[in-house]
GUFIVEX-447580 format. One line per field, with one value per residue (C-alpha): residue number from 1; x, y, z; residue in three letters. Coordinates in steps of 0.05 Angstrom, whole numbers. Layout:
% GUFIVEX-447580
nuse	NUM:...
c1	X:...
c2	Y:...
c3	Z:...
drendren	ALA:...
% end
This chain:
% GUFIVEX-447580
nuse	1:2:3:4:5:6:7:8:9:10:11:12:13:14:15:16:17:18:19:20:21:22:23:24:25:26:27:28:29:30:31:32:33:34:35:36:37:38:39:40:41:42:43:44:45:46:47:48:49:50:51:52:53:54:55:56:57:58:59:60:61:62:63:64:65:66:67:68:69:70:71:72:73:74:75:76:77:78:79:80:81:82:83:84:85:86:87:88:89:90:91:92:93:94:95:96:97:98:99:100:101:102:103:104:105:106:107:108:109:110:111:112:113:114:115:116:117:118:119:120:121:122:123:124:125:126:127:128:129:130:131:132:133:134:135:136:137:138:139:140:141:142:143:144:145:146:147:148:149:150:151:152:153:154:155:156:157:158:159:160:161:162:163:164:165:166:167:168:169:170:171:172:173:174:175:176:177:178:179:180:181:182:183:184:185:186:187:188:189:190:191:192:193:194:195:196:197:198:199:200:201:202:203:204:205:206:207:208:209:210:211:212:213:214:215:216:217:218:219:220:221:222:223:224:225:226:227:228:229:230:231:232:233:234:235:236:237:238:239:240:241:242:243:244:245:246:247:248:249:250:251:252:253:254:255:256:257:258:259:260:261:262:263:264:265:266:267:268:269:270:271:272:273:274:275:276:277:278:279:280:281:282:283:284:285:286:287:288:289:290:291:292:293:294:295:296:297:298:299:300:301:302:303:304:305:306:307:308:309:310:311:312:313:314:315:316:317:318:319:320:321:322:323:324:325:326:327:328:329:330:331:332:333:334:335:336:337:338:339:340:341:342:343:344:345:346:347:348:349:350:351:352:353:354:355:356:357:358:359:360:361:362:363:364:365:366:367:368:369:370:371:372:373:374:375:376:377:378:379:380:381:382:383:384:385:386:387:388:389:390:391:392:393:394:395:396:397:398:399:400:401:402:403:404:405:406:407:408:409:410:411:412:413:414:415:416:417:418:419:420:421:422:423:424:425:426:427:428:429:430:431:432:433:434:435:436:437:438:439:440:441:442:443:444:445:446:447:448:449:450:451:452:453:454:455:456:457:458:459:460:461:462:463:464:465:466:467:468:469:470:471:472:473:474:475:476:477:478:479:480:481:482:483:484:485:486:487:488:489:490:491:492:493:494:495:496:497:498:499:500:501:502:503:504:505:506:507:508:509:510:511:512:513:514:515:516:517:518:519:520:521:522:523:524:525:526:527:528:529:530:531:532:533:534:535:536:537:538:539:540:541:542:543:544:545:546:547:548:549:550:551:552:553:554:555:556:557:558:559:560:561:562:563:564:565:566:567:568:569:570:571:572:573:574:575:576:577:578:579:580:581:582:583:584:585:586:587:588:589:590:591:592:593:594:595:596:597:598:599:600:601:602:603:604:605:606:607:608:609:610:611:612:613:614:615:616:617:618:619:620:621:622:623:624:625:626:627:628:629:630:631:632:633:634:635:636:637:638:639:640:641:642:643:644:645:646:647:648:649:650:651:652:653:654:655:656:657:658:659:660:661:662
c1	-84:-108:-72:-36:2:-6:-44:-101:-116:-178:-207:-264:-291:-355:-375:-411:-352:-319:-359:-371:-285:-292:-342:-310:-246:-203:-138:-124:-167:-142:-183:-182:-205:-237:-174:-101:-121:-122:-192:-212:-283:-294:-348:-289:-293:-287:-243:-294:-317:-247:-246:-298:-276:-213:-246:-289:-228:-183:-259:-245:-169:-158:-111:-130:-84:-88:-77:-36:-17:-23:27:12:19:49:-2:-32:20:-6:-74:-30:7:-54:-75:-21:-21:-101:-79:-21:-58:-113:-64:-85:-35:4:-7:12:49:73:101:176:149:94:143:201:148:117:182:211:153:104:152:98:68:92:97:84:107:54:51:53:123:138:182:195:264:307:355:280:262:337:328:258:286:346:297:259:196:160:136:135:78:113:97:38:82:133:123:133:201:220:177:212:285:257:232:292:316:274:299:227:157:125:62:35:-45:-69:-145:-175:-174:-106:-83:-40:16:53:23:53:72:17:6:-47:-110:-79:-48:-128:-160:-114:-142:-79:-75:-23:-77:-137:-174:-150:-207:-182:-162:-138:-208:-239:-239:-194:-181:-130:-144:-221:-231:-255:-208:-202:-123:-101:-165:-138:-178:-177:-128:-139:-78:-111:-64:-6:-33:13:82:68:68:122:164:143:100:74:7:-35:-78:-141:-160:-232:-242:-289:-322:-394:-392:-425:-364:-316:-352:-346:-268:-245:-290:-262:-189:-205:-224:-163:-120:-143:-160:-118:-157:-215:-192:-237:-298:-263:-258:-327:-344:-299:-336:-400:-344:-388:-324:-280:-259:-188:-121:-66:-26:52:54:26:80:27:-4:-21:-97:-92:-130:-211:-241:-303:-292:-358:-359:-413:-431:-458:-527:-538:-571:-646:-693:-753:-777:-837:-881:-861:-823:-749:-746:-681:-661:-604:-580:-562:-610:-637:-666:-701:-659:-605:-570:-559:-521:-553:-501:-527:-497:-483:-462:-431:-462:-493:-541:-561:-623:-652:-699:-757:-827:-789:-828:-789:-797:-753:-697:-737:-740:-787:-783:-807:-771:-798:-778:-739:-671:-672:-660:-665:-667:-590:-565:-532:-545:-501:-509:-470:-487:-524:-534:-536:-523:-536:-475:-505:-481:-484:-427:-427:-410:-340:-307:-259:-209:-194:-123:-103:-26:-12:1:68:84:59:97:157:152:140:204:247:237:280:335:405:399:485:457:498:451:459:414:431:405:401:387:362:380:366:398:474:466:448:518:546:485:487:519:559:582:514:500:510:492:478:436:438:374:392:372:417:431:442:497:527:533:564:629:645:718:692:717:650:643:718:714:651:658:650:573:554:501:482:404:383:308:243:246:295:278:308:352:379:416:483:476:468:515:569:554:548:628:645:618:649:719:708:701:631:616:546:478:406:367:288:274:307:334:376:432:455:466:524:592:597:649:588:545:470:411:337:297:227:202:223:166:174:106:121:187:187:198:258:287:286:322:376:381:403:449:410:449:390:325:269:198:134:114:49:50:28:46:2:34:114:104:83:145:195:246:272:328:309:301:243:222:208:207:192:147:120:111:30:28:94:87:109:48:51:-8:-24:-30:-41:-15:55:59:38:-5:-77:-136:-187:-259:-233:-196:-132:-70:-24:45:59:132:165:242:274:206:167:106:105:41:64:21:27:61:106:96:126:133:184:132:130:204:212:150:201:262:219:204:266:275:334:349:317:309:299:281:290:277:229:253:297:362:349:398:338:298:350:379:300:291:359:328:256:289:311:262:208:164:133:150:85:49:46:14:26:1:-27:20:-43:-103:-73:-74:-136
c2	-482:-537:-596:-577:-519:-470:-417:-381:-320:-288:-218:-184:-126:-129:-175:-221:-220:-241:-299:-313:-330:-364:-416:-420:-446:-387:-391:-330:-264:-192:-136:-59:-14:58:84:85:24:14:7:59:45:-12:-25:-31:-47:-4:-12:-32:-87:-113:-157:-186:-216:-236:-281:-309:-323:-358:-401:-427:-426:-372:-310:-235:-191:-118:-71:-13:-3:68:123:166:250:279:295:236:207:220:183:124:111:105:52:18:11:-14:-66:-85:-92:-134:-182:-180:-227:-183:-117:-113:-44:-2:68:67:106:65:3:41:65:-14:-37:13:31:-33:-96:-148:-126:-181:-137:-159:-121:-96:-108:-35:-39:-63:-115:-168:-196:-238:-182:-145:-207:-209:-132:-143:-195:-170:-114:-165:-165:-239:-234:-203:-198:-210:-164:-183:-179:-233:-303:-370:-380:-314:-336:-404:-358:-316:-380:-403:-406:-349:-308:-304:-321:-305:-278:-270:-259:-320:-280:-216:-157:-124:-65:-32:-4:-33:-29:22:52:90:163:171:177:224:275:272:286:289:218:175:108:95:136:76:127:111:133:74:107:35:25:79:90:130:156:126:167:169:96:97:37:7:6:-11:-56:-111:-178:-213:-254:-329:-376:-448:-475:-449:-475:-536:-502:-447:-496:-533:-472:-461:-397:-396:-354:-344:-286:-266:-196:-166:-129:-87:-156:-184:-241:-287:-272:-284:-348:-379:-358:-383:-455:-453:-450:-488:-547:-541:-540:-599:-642:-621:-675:-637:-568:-578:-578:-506:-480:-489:-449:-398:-381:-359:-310:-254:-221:-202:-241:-281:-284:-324:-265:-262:-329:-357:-323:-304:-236:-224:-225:-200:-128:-138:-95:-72:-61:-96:-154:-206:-265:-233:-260:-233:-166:-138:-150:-116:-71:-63:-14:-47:-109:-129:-189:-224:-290:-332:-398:-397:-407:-342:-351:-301:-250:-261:-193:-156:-105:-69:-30:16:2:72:104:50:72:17:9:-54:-83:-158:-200:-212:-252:-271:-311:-358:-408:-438:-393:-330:-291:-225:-196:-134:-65:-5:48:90:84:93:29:0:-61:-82:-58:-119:-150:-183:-230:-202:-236:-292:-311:-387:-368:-319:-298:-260:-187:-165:-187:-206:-151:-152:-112:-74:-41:33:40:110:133:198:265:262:200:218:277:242:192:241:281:234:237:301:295:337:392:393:419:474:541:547:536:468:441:370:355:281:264:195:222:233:287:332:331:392:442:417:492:437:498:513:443:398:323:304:238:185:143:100:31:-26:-27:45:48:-15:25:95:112:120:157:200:278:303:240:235:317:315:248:276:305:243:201:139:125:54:31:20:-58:-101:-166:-218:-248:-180:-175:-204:-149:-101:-111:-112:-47:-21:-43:-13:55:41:26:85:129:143:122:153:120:139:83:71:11:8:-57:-37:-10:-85:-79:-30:-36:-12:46:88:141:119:164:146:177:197:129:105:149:199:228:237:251:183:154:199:191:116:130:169:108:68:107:145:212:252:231:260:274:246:273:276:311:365:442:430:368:389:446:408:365:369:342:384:355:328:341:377:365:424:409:333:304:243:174:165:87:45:-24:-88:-94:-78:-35:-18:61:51:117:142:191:146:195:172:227:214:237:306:316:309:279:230:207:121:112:46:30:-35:-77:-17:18:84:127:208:276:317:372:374:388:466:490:548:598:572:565:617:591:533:566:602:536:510:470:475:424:416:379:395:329:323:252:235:304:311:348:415:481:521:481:478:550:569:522:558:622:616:585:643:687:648:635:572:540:534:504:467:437:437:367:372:420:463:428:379:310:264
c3	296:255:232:169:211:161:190:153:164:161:158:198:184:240:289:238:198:253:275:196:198:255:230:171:206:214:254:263:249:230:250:250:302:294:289:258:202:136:125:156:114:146:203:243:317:389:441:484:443:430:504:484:409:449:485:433:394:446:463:381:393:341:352:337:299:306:246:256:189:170:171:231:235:287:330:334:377:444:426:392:460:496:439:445:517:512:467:508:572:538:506:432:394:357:306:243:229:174:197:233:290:304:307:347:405:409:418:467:514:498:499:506:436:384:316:248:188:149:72:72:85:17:46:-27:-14:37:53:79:129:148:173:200:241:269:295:328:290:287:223:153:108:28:-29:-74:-130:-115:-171:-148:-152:-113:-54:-61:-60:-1:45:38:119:129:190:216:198:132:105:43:12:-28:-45:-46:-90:-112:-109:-179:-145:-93:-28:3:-50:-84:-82:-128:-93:-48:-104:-135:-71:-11:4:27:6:63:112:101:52:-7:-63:-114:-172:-199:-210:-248:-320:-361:-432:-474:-543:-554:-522:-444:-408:-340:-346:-282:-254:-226:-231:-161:-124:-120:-103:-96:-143:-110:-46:-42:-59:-11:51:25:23:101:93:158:152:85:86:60:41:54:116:74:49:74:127:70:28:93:108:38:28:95:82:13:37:103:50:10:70:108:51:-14:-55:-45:-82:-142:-91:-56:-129:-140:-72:-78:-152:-105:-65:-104:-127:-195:-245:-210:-236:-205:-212:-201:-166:-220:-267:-314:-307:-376:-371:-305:-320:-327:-366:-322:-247:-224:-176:-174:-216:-282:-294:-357:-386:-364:-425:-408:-359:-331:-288:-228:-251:-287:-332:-350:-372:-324:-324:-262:-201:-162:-97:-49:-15:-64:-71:-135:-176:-238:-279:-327:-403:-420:-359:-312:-250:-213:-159:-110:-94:-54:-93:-58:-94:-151:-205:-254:-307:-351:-336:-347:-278:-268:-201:-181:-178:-153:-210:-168:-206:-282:-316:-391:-433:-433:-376:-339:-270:-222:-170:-109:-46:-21:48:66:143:192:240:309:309:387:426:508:547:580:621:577:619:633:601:592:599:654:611:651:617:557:543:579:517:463:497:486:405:404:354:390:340:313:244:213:208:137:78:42:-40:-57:-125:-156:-227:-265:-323:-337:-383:-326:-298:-347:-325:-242:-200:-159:-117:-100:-83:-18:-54:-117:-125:-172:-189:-233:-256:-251:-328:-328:-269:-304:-355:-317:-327:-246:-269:-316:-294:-276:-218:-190:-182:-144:-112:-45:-65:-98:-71:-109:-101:-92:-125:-87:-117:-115:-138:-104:-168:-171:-95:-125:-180:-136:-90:-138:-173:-97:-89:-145:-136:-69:-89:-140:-79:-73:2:4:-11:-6:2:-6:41:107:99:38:84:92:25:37:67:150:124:75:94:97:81:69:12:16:12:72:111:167:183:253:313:325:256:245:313:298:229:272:311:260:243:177:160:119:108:71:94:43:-13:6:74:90:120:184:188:182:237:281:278:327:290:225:194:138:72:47:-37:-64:-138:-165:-208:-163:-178:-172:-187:-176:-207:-233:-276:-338:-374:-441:-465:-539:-567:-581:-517:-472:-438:-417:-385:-321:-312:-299:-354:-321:-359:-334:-362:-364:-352:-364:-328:-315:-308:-277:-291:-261:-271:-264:-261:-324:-284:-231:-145:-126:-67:-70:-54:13:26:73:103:120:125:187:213:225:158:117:79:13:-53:-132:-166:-232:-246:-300:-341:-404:-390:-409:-383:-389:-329:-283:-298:-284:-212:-186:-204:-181:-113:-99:-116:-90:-141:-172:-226:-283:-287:-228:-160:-96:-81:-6:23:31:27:71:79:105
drendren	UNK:UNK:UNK:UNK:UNK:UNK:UNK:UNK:UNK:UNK:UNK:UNK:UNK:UNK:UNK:UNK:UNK:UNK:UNK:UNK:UNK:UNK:UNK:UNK:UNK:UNK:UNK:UNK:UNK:UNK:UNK:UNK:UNK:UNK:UNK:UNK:UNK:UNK:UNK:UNK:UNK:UNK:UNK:UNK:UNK:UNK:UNK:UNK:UNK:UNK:UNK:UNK:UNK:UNK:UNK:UNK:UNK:UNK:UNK:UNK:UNK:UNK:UNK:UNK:UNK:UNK:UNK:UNK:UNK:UNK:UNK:UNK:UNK:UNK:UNK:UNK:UNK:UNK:UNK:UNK:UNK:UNK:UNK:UNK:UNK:UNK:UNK:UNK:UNK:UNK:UNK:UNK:UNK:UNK:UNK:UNK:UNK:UNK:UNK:UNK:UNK:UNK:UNK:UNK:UNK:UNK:UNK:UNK:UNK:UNK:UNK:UNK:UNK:UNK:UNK:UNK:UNK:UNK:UNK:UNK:UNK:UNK:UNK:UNK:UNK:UNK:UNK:UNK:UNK:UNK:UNK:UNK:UNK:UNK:UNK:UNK:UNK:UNK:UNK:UNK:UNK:UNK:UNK:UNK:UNK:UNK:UNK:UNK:UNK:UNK:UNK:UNK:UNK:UNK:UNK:UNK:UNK:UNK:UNK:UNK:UNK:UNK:UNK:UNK:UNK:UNK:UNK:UNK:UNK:UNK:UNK:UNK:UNK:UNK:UNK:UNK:UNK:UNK:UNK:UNK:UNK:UNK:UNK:UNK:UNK:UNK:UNK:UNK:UNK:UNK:UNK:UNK:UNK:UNK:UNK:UNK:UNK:UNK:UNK:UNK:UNK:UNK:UNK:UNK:UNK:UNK:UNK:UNK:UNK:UNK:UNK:UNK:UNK:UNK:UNK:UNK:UNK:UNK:UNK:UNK:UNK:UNK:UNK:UNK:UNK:UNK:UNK:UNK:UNK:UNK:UNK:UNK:UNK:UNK:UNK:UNK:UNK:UNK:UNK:UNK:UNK:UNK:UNK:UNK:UNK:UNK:UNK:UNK:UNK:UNK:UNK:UNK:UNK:UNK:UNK:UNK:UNK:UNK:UNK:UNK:UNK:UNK:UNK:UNK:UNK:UNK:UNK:UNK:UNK:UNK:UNK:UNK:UNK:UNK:UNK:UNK:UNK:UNK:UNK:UNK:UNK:UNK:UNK:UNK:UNK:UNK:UNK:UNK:UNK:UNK:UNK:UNK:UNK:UNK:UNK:UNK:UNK:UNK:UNK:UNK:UNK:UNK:UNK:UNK:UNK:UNK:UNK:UNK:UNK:UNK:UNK:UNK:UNK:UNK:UNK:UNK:UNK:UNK:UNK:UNK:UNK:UNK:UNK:UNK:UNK:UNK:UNK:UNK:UNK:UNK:UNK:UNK:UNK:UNK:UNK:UNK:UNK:UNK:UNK:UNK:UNK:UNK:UNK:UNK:UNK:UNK:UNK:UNK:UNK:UNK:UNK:UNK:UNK:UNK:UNK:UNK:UNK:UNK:UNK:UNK:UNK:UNK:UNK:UNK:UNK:UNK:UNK:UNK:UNK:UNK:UNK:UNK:UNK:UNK:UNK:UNK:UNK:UNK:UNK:UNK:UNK:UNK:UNK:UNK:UNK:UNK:UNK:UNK:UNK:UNK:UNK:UNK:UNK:UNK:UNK:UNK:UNK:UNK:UNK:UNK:UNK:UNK:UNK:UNK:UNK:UNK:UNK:UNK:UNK:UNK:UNK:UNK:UNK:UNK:UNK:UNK:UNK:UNK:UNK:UNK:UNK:UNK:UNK:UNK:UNK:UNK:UNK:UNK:UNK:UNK:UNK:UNK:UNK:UNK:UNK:UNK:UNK:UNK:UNK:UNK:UNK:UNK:UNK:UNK:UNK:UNK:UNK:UNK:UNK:UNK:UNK:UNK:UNK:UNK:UNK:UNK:UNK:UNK:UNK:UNK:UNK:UNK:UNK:UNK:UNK:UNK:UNK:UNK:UNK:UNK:UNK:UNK:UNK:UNK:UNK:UNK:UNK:UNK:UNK:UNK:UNK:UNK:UNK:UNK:UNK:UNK:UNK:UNK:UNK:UNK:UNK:UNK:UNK:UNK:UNK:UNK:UNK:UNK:UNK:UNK:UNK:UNK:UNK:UNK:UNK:UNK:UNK:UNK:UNK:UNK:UNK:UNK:UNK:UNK:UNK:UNK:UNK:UNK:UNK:UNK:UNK:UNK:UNK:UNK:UNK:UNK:UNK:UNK:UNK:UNK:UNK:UNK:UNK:UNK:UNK:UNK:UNK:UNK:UNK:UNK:UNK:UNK:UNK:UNK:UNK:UNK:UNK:UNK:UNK:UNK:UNK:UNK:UNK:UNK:UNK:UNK:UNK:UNK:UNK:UNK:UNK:UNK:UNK:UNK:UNK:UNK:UNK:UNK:UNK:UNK:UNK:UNK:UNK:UNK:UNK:UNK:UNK:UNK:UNK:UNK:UNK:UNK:UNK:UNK:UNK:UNK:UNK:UNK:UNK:UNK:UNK:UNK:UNK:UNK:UNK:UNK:UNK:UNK:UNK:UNK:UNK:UNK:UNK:UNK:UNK:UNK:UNK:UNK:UNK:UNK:UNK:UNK:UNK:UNK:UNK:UNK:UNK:UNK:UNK:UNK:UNK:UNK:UNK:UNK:UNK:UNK:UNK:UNK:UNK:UNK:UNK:UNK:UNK:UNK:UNK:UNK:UNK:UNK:UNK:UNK:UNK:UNK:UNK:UNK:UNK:UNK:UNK:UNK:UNK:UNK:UNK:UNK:UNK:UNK:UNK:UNK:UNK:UNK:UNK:UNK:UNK:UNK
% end
C-alpha cells in the first residue's frame, strides 16, 4: 500500500482494466468472475485466468478482491462450494459477499477466506459493523447514502475496517434494496442483471422525466475528512467502465491521495473520466441537484449542424483528436449510437468528419465525447497453471446435508398479517391469526398508544416491525421505543437487517422479515443459528426456486404491494396523486415516510391461486401485507375470503413466481 495508508480501491472489469488500475496506482483491485457477481455484464474474468492476475498483482503489491455479491438460488450451491474452494486454494485476498448463505458456508467449510461485507448488505450504521464484526467479517462496505457527519459517527472506534465508494455511478435505491428491475422483467438487481430502471424515462403528467437518474459520484472534496475519520479503503465503482476511464480515476485519486495540494490538477483529470454530470451526494449533505435530467455520459460537445452525404459537421470548443470515441443522441427520440473519429478535418473550432449514413441522424441532435485513449494496456495474460480444485460429490452433498433445519413445526396452517396503519386493528380476525406485525415509523410508534385494549388483548400476536434504515442519530430513539413496547409486554420483533437484533433485549423473540434474504438452505439455517424464530423468503423469488428448498419454515407473502425503489433521495412527481407512468404504460405510486422515497406497482403481488401449490410443498406459513393500503373492511373481509377459496385478488401480478427469476 502506498504511503498515505488509505487504500484505493480499484475496479476491473477485463484484463486491460486490470492492468489500466494497476498503472494508475491501485492498491487493491475488485474483480468479478463469470459467475455469482454483480456485474454479471461485465467482461468478467475465468477461473483459469484468475492465477495469473494474482500474480501480477502481488508483482505491484496490490491485493485482489473477489465479488461474491449476489444472492444465490438453491441449486446453485453445489457449483458455489467448488468456487469457493478454487478461490481458497489460490489465495485471493478476500471476497466481498452479500447473501447469508454465501457468508455462513465461507466461514464454516473455507476458514482461510477473509470476507468483506458487500454494500449489498445495506450495512449504514455502527450497530451494523458491531454485528459484522462479532461474526468475524474484516470489513464492511457503508451505504452510499450515509452524509458526512454519519460516517464521522460510524468511524468512530469502528469494530472493523471500513469501506465506502468515493466515484462511480449511483444507484436510486439502496443497494440491495431495489426490486424494480426484477418486478419489470424478472431481471434481479441483487442477481448482477439489474435492467436500470433508475435510468429510463418516465411520465409525470404529459412531461417525459428522468426522475430517479442519478448524476455521478465524485468525493474529492471529502477526500481529507474521510482519512481522518480512518476509513480504511475508498472504492471506485466501474467494473463495467473502459480501462481509459479506470486509468484516469485511479491517477486522479492516486494524485489526490499522495499529494492533497495537488487536487485541483485530479479535478481537472477526473472531468475527462467520460462520465455523468457529479454530485457530491449525501457526503456532501447536499443532494438537491443530484438528479440529471438526460442519462447520457460523455463530455457534451455540442449539437450536429449539418449533415452531409458522408460527413457530420459540428462546432466544439474543445479539442477532438483521432480515435476519440463518440456518442450521437438523437433530439427527438433519445436513442443514441457510438462511433471513432477517424480523418477528422478542423478549423477554427468547426470539425467535419466523416460518417457513413448508416444510422439516421439530423441537424440538432447532440454528440458526446465518450472515450479517449492516451494509453494502451496489453490484454493477454501469461499462462499459469491454475489448479484443478473441485470438491468430491460425497463432500458436497455432506455440506449441503448439513443445511437441514430439525423440522419441530406444528402441521397446521398458520396467517401472518403486516399493518402500518392502526386503523386496521378493528377489521384484523385475530382468531384466525398467528402474528400481527407492526411497521411503523418511529414518529408513528411514538405516537401508539401500547395499552390501548386492542394491543394489551393481543399482546401475545403482536410483532413490532423494525425499518430497513436506521440512521445512525436515530439508534437512541429506537432503542427506547423498543423498551417500551418491551416493558408494555410485546417481546416479539421482526427485524429487516440482521444486525438490528442487538437492538433488542436477550429475553424477546427475534424474527427476520423478507429483507433480510433467504434464497437458499444455507441462508436460513444460518438465521436459525442465530437464533431467528420466523423468517420470510424474497419477494422476488420464485416457484422453481422455493421447491427446491430444503428448508420450509418460513413465511411465504402471498398478498403485498412491494416496495420497487427504497430511498433516501428525494424525487419530484409534480401532480396531486403522485403517480408517474413508464414506456409501457405502466403506473407506479411515489410514497413518501419518515425521509423515504418508496416507488410501488399500481397493483398489488397474489399468489393465493397457488397456495395449495405450497401447502403441497411443505410450506405453511404465510403472509397478507397490507402496508401501503387504506384501512378498508371490505379488503381484508375479501383477502380472508379469496384465501380460502383460492383465488386472486384483481387486479393483480404475480411478480416472478412464474416466470421466474434470472
Amino acid at each position: 500500500m502506498h504511503k498515505n495508508k488509505t487504500e484505493l480501491l480499484v475496479p476491473a472489469g477485463s484484463v486491460d482494466s486490470f492492468r489500466a488500475a494497476l498503472r494508475g496506482g491501485a492498491d487493491a483491485v475488485y474483480l468479478g468472475l463469470k459467475r455469482f457477481n454483480a456485474r454479471v455484464r461485465a467482461n468478467n474474468f475465468s477461473e483459469e485466468q484468475l492465477p495469473a492476475i494474482l500474480q501480477e498483482a502481488r508483482k505491484h503489491g496490490a491485493k485482489v478482491y473477489i465479488t461474491l455479491n449476489t444472492v444465490v438460488k438453491n441449486a446453485e450451491l453445489p457449483s458455489l462450494l467448488d468456487f469457493m474452494a478454487y478461490l481458497e486454494r489460490v489465495g485471493v485476498d478476500a471476497i466481498i459477499v452479500q447473501d447469508w448463505g454465501v457468508f455462513a458456508l465461507a466461514r464454516q467449510h473455507f476458514p482461510r477466506l477473509t470476507i468483506h461485507a458487500s454494500t449489498q448488505m445495506g450495512t449504514h450504521n455502527s450497530v451494523g459493523v458491531d454485528y459484522a464484526a462479532q461474526l468475524g467479517i474484516k470489513r464492511v462496505v457503508l451505504a452510499r447514502e450515509l452524509t458526512l457527519p454519519e460516517v464521522e459517527a460510524v468511524a468512530d472506534k469502528p469494530a472493523c475496517e471500513l469501506e465506502i465508494f468515493i466515484h462511480g455511478a449511483l444507484c436510486y435505491s439502496f443497494s440491495g434494496q431495489c426490486f424494480f428491475s426484477s418486478y419489470i422483467g424478472g431481471r434481479g438487481a441483487n442477481r448482477g442483471m439489474c435492467s436500470q430502471p433508475c435510468r429510463m424515462v418516465y411520465q409525470d403528467r404529459q412531461e417525459k422525466k428522468y426522475l430517479f437518474n442519478l448524476k455521478d459520484n465524485q468525493q474529492l472534496a471529502t477526500l481529507g475528512q474521510l482519512r481522518e475519520y480512518g476509513i480504511h479503503s475508498l472504492k471506485v465503482e466501474g467494473r463495467m467502465k473502459s480501462a481509459d476511464y479506470v486509468y484516469q480515476v485511479a491517477s486522479a485519486y492516486r494524485l489526490a491521495l499522495d499529494h492533497p495540494e495537488k487536487t485541483n490538477d485530479a479535478e481537472a483529470m477526473l472531468q475527462m473520466d467520460f462520465g455523468r454530470e457529479k454530485t457530491g451526494y449525501f457526503l456532501a449533505q447536499n443532494v438537491s441537484g443530484a438528479i440529471a435530467d438526460n442519462s447520457n455520459t460523455g463530455i457534451l460537445l455540442g449539437p450536429i449542424t449539418r449533415v452531409g452525404k458522408n460527413e457530420i459537421t459540428f462546432y466544439s470548443s474543445r479539442e477532438l483528436k483521432n480515435n476519440d470515441r463518440l456518442r450521437i443522441r438523437h433530439a427527438k427520440t433519445n436513442q443514441t449510437f457510438n462511433l471513432k473519429v477517424e480523418d477528422l478535418w478542423e478549423e477554427k473550432g468547426r470539425y467535419t468528419i466523416p460518417f457513413d449514413g448508416k444510422q439516421a441522424v439530423a441537424a440538432g441532435d447532440e454528440l458526446y465525447l465518450i472515450g479517449r485513449r492516451e494509453q494502451s494496456f496489453p490484454s493477454r495474460l501469461p499462462k499459469v497453471a491454475a489448479p484443478q480444485v473441485r470438491l468430491s460429490l460425497q463432500q458436497k452433498n455432506k455440506y449441503l446435508q448439513q443445511l437441514a433445519i430439525p423440522d419441530r413445526t406444528p402441521d397446521r396452517e398458520s396467517l401472518f398479517i403486516r399493518v402500518d396503519d392502526s386503523g386496521w386493528f378493528p377489521f384484523i380476525r385475530t382468531e384466525e391469526v398467528e402474528c400481527i406485525l407492526l411497521s411503523l415509523g418511529r414518529h408513528q410508534l411514538e405516537a401508539l398508544n401500547l395499552d390501548q385494549k386492542f394491543i394489551q388483548k393481543n399482546r401475545a400476536k403482536i410483532a413490532i416491525e423494525l425499518p430497513k434504515f436506521i440512521a445512525q442519530g436515530h439508534l437512541e430513539e429506537w432503542k427506547k421505543l423498543i423498551a417500551k413496547a418491551e416493558d408494555k409486554g410485546i417481546r416479539h420483533f421482526f427485524v429487516s437487517h440482521l444486525s438490528q437484533k442487538l437492538l433488542l433485549s436477550p429475553s424477546s423473540t427475534v424474527s427476520c422479515n423478507e429483507q433480510v434474504y433467504v434464497y437458499n438452505d444455507a441462508a436460513s439455517k444460518f438465521l436459525k443459528s442465530q437464533h431467528i424464530n420466523h423468517f420470510c423468503y424474497s419477494l422476488e423469488n420464485d416457484s422453481d426456486n422455493l421447491q427446491k428448498l430444503q428448508n420450509k419454515q418460513g413465511i411465504v407473502l402471498l398478498h403485498s404491494i412491494p416496495e420497487l425503489f427504497y430511498s433516501r433521495m428525494p424525487v419530484k412527481v409534480e401532480n396531486k396523486e403522485n403517480t408517474f407512468k413508464d414506456e409501457f404504460n405502466k403506473t407506479y405510486l411515489k410514497e413518501s415516510k419518515e425521509g423515504i422515497t418508496m416507488v410501488l406497482p399500481d397493483r398489488p403481488v397474489n399468489l393465493f391461486p397457488y397456495k395449495k401449490q405450497l401447502l403441497g410443498a411443505g410450506f405453511i406459513r404465510f403472509m397478507f401485507d397490507l402496508k401501503h393500503q387504506e384501512p378498508n373492511p371490505r379488503l381484508i373481509k375479501k383477502l380472508f375470503l379469496n384465501y380460502r377459496s383460492g383465488q386472486a385478488i384483481q387486479p393483480s401480478t404475480v411478480f416472478n413466481f412464474k416466470k421466474g427469476l434470472q
